[in-house]
VMD Tcl script that draws the C-alpha trace (Angstrom):
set ca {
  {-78.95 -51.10 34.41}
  {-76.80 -53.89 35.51}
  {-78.71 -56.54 33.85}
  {-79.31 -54.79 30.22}
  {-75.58 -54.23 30.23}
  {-75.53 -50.33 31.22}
  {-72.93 -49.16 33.88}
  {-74.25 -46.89 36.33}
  {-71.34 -45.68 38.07}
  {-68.09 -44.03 36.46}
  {-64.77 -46.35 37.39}
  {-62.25 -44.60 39.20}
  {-60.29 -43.94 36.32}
  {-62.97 -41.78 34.84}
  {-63.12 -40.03 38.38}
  {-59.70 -39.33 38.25}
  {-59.46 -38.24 34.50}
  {-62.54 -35.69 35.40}
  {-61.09 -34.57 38.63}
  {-58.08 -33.29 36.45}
  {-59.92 -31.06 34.20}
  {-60.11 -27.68 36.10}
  {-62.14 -25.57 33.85}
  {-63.82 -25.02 30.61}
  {-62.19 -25.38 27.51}
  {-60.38 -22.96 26.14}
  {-60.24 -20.39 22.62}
  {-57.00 -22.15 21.19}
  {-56.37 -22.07 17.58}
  {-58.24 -22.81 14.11}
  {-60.58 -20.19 13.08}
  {-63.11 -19.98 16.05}
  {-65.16 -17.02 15.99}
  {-66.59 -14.37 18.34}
  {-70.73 -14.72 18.36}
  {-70.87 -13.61 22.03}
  {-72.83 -10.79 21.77}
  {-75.31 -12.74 19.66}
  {-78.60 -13.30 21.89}
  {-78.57 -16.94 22.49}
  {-80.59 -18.29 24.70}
  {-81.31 -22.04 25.78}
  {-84.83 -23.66 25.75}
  {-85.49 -26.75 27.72}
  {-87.15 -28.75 30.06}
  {-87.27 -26.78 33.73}
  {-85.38 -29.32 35.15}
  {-82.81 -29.65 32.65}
  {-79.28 -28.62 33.59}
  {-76.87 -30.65 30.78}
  {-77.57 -27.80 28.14}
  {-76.64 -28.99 24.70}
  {-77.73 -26.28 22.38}
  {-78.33 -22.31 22.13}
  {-80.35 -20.70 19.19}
  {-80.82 -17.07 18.11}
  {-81.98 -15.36 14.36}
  {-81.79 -12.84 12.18}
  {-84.51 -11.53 9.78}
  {-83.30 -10.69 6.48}
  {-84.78 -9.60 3.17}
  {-87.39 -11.39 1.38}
  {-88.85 -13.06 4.52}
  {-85.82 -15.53 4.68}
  {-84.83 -15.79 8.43}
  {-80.94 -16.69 9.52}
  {-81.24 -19.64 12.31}
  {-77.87 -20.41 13.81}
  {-78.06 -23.19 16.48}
  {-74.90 -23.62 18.68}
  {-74.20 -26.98 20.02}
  {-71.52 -27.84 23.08}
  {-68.32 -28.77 22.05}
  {-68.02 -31.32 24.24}
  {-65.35 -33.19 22.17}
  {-62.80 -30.26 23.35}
  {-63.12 -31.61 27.02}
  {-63.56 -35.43 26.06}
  {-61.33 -37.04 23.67}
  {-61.09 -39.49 22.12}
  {-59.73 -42.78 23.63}
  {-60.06 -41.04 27.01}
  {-61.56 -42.45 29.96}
  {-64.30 -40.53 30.18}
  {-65.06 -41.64 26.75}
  {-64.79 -45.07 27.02}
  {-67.28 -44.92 29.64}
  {-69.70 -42.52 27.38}
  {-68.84 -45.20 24.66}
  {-69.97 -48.17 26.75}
  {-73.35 -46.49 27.48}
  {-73.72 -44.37 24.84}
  {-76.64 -42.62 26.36}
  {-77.70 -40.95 29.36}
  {-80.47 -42.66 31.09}
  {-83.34 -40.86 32.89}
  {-85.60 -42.09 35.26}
  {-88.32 -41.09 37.95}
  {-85.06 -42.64 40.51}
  {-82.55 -40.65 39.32}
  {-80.64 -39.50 36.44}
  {-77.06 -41.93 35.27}
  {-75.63 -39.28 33.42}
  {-73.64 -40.50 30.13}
  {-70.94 -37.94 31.28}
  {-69.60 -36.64 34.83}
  {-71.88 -34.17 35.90}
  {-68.57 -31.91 36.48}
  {-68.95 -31.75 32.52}
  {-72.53 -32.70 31.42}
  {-74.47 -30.05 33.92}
  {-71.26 -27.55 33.86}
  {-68.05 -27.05 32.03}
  {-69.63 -28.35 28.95}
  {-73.10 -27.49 29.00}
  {-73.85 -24.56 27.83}
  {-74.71 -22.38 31.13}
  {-76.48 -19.21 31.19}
  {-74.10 -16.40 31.58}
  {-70.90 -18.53 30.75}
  {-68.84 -18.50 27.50}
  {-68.66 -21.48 25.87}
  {-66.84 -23.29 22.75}
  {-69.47 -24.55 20.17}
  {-70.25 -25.44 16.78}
  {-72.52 -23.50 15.13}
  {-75.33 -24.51 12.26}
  {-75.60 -21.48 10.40}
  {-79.04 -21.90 7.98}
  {-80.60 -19.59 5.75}
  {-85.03 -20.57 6.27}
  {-86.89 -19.14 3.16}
  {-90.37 -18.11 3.75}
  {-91.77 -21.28 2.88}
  {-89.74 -23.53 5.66}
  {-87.03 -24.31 3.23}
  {-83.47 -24.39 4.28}
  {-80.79 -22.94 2.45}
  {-76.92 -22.33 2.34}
  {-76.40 -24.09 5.80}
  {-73.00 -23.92 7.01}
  {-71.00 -25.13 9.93}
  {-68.10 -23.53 12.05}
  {-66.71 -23.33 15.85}
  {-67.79 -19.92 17.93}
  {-67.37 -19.07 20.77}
  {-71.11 -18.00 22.55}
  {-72.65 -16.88 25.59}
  {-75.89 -18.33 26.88}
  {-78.03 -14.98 27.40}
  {-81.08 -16.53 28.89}
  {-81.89 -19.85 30.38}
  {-85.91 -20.66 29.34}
  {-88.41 -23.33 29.90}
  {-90.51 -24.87 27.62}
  {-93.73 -24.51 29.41}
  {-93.36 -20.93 30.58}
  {-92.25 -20.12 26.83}
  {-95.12 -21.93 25.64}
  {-97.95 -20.49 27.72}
  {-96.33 -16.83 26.46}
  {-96.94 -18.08 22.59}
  {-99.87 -20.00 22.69}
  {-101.94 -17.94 25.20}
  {-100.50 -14.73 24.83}
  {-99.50 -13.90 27.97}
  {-96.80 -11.78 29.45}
  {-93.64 -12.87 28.22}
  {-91.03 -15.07 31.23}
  {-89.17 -12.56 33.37}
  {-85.99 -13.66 31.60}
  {-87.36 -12.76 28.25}
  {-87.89 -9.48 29.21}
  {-84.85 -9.12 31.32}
  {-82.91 -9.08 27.96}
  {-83.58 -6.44 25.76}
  {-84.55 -7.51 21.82}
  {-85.09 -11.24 23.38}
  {-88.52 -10.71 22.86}
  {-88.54 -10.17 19.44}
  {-85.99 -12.73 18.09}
  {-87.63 -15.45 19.92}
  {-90.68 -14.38 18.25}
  {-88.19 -14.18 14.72}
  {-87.57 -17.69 15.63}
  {-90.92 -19.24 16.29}
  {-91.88 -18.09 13.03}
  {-89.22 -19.61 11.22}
  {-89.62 -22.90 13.35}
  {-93.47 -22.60 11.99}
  {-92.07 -22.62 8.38}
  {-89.58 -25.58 8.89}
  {-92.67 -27.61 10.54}
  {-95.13 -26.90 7.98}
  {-92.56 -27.70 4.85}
  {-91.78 -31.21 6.58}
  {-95.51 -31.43 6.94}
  {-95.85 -31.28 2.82}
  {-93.47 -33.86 2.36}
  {-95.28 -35.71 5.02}
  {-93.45 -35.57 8.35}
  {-95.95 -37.08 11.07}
  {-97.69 -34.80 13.07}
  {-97.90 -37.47 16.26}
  {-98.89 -36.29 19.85}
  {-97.87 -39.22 22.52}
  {-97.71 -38.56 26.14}
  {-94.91 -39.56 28.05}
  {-95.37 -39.85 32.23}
  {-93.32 -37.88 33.97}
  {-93.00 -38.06 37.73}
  {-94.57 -35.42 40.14}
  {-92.52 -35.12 43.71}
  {-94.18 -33.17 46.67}
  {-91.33 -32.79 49.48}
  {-89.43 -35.68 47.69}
  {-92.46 -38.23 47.92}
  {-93.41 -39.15 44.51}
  {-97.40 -38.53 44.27}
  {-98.05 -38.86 40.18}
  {-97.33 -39.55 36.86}
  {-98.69 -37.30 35.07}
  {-98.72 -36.92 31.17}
  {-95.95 -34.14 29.50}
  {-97.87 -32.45 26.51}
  {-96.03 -31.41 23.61}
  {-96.22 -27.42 23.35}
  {-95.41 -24.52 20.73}
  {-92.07 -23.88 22.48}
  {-91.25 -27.73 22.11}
  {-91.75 -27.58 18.76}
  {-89.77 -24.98 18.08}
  {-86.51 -26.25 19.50}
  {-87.45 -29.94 17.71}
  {-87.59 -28.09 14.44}
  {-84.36 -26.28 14.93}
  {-83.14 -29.70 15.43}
  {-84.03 -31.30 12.69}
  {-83.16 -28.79 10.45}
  {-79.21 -28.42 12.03}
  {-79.06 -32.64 12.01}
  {-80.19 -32.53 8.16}
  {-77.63 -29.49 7.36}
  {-74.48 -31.53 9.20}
  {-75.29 -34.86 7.84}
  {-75.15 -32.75 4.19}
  {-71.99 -30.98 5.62}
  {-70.21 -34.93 5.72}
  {-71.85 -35.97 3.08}
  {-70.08 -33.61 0.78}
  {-66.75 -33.81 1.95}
  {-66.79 -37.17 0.99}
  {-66.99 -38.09 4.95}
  {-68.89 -40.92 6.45}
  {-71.97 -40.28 8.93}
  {-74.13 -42.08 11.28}
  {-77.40 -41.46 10.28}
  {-80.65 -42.07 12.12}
  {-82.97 -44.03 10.19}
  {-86.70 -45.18 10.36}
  {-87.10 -47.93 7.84}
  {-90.71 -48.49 6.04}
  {-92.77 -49.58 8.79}
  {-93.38 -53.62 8.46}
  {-96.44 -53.24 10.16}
  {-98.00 -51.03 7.66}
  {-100.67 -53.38 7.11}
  {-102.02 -53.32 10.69}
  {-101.79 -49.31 10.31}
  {-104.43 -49.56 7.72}
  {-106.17 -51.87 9.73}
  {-106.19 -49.15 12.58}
  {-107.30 -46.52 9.99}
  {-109.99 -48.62 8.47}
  {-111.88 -49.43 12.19}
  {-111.92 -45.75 12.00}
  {-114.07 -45.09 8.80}
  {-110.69 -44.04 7.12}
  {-108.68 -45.50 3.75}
  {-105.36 -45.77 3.45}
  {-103.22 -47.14 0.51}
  {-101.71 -50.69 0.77}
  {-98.20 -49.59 0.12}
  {-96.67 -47.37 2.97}
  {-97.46 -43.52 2.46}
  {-95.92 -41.01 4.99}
  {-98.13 -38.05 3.44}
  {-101.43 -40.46 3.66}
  {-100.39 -41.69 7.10}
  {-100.06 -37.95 8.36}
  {-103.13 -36.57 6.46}
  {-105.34 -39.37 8.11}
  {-103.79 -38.71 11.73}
  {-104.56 -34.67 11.32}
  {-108.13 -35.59 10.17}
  {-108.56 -38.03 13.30}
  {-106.76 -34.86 14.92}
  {-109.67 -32.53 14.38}
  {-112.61 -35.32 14.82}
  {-111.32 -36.92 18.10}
  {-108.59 -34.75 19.98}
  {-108.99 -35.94 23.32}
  {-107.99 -39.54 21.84}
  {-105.50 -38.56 19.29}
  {-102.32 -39.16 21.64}
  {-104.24 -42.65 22.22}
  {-104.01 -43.19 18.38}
  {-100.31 -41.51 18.02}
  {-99.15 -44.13 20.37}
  {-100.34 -46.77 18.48}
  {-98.59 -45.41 15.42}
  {-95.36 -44.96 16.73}
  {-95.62 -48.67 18.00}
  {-96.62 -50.28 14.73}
  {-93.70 -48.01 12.85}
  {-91.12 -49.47 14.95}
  {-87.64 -47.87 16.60}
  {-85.23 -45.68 15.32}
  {-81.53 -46.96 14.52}
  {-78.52 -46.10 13.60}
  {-76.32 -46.65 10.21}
  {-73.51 -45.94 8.86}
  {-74.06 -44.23 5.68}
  {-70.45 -44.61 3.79}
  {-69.01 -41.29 1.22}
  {-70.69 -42.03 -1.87}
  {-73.39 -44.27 -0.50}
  {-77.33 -43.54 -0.14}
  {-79.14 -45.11 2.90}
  {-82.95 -44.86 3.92}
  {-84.24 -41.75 5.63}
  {-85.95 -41.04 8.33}
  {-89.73 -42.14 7.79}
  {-91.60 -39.92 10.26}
  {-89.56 -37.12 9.92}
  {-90.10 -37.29 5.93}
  {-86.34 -36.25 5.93}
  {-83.01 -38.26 3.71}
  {-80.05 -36.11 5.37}
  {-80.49 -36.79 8.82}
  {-78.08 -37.71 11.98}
  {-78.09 -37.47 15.66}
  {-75.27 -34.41 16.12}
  {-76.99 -31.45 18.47}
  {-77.04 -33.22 22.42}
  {-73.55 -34.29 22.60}
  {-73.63 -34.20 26.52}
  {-76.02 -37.16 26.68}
  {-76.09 -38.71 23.28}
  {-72.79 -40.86 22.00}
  {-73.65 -40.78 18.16}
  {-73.71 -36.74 18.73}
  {-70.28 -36.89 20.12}
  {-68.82 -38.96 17.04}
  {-70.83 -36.97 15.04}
  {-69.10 -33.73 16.29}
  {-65.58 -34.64 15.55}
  {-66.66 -35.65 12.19}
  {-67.45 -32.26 11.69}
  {-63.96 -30.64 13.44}
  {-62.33 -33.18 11.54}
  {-63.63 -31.90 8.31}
  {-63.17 -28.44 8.95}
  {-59.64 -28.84 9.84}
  {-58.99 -30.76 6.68}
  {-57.77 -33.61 9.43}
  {-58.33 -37.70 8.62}
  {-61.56 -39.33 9.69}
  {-61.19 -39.83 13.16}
  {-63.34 -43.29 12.64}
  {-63.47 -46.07 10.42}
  {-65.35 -47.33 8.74}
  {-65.55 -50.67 10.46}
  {-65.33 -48.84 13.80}
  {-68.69 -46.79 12.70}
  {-70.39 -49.66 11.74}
  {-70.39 -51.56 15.16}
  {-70.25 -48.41 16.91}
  {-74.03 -47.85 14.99}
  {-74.96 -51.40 16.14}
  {-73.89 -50.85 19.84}
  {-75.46 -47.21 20.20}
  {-79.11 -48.63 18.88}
  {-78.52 -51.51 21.02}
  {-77.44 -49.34 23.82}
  {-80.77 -46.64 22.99}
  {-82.59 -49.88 23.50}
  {-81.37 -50.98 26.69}
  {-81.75 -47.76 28.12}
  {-85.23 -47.30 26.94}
  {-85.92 -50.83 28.84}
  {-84.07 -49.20 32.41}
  {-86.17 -46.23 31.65}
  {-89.70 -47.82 31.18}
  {-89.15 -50.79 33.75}
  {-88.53 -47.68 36.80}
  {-91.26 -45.48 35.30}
  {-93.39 -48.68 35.28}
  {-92.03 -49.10 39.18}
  {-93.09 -45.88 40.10}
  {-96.33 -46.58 38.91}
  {-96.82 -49.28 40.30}
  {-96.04 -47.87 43.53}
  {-98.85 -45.08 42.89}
  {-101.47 -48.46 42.16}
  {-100.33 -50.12 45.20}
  {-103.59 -49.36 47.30}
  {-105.70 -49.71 44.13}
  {-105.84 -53.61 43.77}
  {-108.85 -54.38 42.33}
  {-110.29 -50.93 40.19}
  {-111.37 -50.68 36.84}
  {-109.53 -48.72 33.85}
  {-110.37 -47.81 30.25}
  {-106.84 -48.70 28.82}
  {-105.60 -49.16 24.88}
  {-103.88 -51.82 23.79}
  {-99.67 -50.61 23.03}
  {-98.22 -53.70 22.30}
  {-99.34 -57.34 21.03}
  {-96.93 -60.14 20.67}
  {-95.95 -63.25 21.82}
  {-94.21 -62.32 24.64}
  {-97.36 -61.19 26.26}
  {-100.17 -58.04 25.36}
  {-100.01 -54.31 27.11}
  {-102.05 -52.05 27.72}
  {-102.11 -48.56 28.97}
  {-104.31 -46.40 31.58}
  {-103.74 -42.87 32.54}
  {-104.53 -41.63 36.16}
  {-102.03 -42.36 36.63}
  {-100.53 -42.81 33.46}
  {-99.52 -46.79 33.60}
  {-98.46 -49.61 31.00}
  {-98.96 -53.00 31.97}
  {-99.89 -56.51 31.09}
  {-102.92 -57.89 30.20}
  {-102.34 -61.68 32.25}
  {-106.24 -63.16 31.29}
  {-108.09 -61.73 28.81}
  {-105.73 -61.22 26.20}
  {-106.66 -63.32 23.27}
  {-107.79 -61.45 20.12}
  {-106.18 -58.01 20.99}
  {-103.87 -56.09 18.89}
  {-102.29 -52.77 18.71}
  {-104.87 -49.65 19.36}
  {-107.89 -51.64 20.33}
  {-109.51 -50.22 23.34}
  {-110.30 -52.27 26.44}
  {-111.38 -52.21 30.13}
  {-109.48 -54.10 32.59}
  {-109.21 -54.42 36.05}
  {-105.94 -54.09 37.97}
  {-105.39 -57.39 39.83}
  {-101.25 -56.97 41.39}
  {-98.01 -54.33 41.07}
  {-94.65 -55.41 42.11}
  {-93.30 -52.07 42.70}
  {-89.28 -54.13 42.90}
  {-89.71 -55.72 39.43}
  {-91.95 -52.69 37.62}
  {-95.34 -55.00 37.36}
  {-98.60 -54.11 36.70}
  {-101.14 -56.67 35.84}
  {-104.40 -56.06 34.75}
  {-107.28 -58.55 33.85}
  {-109.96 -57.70 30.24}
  {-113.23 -57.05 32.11}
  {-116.14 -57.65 29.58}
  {-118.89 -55.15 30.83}
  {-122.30 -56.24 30.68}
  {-124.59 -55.05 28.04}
}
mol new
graphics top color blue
foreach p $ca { graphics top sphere $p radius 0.5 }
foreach p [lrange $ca 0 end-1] q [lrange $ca 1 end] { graphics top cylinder $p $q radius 0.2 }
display resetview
């Protein structure tokens, strides 16, 4: 963390600062209302415990659904110019890792007093959206509540319940009429997917490792499959990111949006597409690009998130800009979305803290608590910052890996090609699921191809895992 320019311990004037804040914040002033007996409930990985968001819905005539998505107001605990903040400004992000989790904010806040617990009342601002039958979003509106967290859920256990049809988790059932809106809410969710999906939002599947502990020894990597219940919550997202970005934009308020620029490697996409029997058009087409990865989808499934990776690496990063009042910037390429910023995981994310007292600031008719000189850099430093922690993030995973290969010097993989420059080529294998780089063998690779190597060293310390192209005999 050190060395990409990440600090992973909070100075002692952070300490201090969070040692004086002795308990959650407090109803005080401004029109805040009462949405506690609302049935919120929190859906998230089972591990998670710095709980940015709440959701719950209401059907209403004409098959139009009313989603309201409460997110932490973390700003009423951290303010600005604080110390706590200058830390969460430094990093900008929390950083996660099969070593540990550096939180961006003390624990004393992030995993309690202003996360959004189960059972605890909590300050938040709400999204309050209006989803028509056909996934489109309508007279969204934002305001502070106060809420309870009636349920904490996981994604998998919430997922096996809607995909397979089993009995519903414990917790579900523990609550009476949970059932039912969560239900009320996948539906809608479904609507707000498949809309995005017209305008051509990318329907991409890639696996991310995630590390498996048995009596704290780390014993695999293993892949962690999008789901139904996933989906849900990412969809809620979106739609609550587009509807506050709109909220700024028309009181004439600045944003930080998060943009995906027209991929430069669109050319290599077709490339991809064409080695596959499939056309696509010269000039970049989200709706083509998604229509060709649902039919590869259907034909190949069991290589699709193979594919989807090499997507997301030819269509580059994410980033943040500033998008000044009166100003239109590019959207957001794979989410097929224009009005679109980073605002609902405050507790980990810094653009979703600025982004949330853009939002009290306009609806207390207060100044803009940021310039916009200050939002500019800031939007430089938090994609640098993403960036950096990204690197942390993929060197440990690629340690712990590497640690798994130790006693496997010498096997052979069928890996795919993620990333072809001149800094070097990678490649990825699964069992476990491992990036590294191809040191002989190399020459004439690109993006997607698929190869067999050989693993010939790890260095667990530095996170490297070398592999040599083995041309089989025919």
């Amino acid at each position: 963390m050190l060395q990409h320019g990440l600090l992973p311990e909070f100075p002692n004037e952070v300490v201090a600062e969070t040692n004086r804040i002795d308990g959650a914040a407090h109803r005080a002033g401004g029109d805040i209302r009462d949405l506690r007996h609302f049935l919120w409930c929190s859906v998230d990985n089972d591990d998670s415990r710095d709980l940015d968001q709440l959701s719950v819905a209401e059907e209403r005539p004409g098959g139009q659904t009313r989603v309201l998505v409460a997110i932490a107001d973390v700003d009423s605990l951290v303010k600005k110019g604080s110390a706590i903040d200058g830390y969460a400004r430094a990093n900008t992000t929390s950083v996660y890792t099969p070593a540990g989790i550096f939180p961006m904010l003390p624990e004393k806040l992030s995993t309690n007093l202003s996360s959004l617990n189960e059972g605890e009342e909590r300050l938040a601002v709400v999204i309050d959206m209006m989803v028509t039958i056909d996934g489109k979003v309508r007279g969204g509106d934002v305001y502070r509540a106060l809420v309870l967290n009636h349920a904490k859920l996981a994604y998998n256990s919430v997922a096996e319940w809607l995909e397979n049809g089993t009995p519903p988790p414990a917790k579900v059932t523990a609550v009476d009429g949970l059932k039912e809106l969560l239900l009320l809410q996948d539906r809608a969710a479904q609507a707000l997917r498949r809309e995005r999906q017209r305008r051509g939002a990318l329907r991409l599947e890639t696996i991310e490792a995630r590390p498996v502990y048995e009596n704290d020894k780390l014993v695999d990597m293993r892949p962690d499959q999008k789901n139904q219940a996933r989906e849900l919550i990412e969809d809620f997202m979106v739609a609550a990111n587009g509807v506050n970005a709109a909220f700024l934009e028309k009181r004439n308020f600045p944003t930080l949006r998060r943009v995906l620029r027209t991929p430069k490697r669109w050319d290599r996409i077709v490339q991809l597409a064409a080695e596959l029997g499939e056309r696509l058009p010269l000039a970049p087409s989200a709706p083509a690009l998604d229509a060709f990865l649902e039919r590869r989808r259907h034909i190949d499934p069991e290589r699709f998130p193979d594919l989807s990776l090499s997507v997301v690496k030819l269509l580059g990063s994410g980033e943040y800009a500033l998008e000044r009042a009166g100003e239109e910037i590019e959207g957001h390429f794979g989410l097929a979305v224009r009005d679109y910023t980073h605002s609902t995981a405050p507790n980990r994310r810094f653009p979703d803290l600025i982004a949330q007292r853009l939002l009290k600031a306009a609806l207390a008719g207060a100044p803009v608590p940021y310039s916009d000189d200050e939002l500019a850099a800031l939007a430089g430093h938090c994609t640098l910052q993403e960036d950096n922690a990204e690197k942390v993030e993929r060197h440990v995973r690629k340690s712990a890996a590497a640690l798994l290969l130790v006693s496997r010097i010498g096997q052979r993989f069928d890996g795919i090609v993620t990333g072809a420059s001149e800094k070097g080529t990678w490649v990825r294998v699964s069992g476990p699921s491992a990036e590294g780089k191809v040191v002989r063998g190399s020459e004439g690779l690109d993006v997607g191809d698929r190869v067999r190597v050989e693993l010939v060293r790890t260095d667990v310390e530095r996170g490297f895992i070398d592999f040599a192209r083995v041309k089989e005999r025919r």
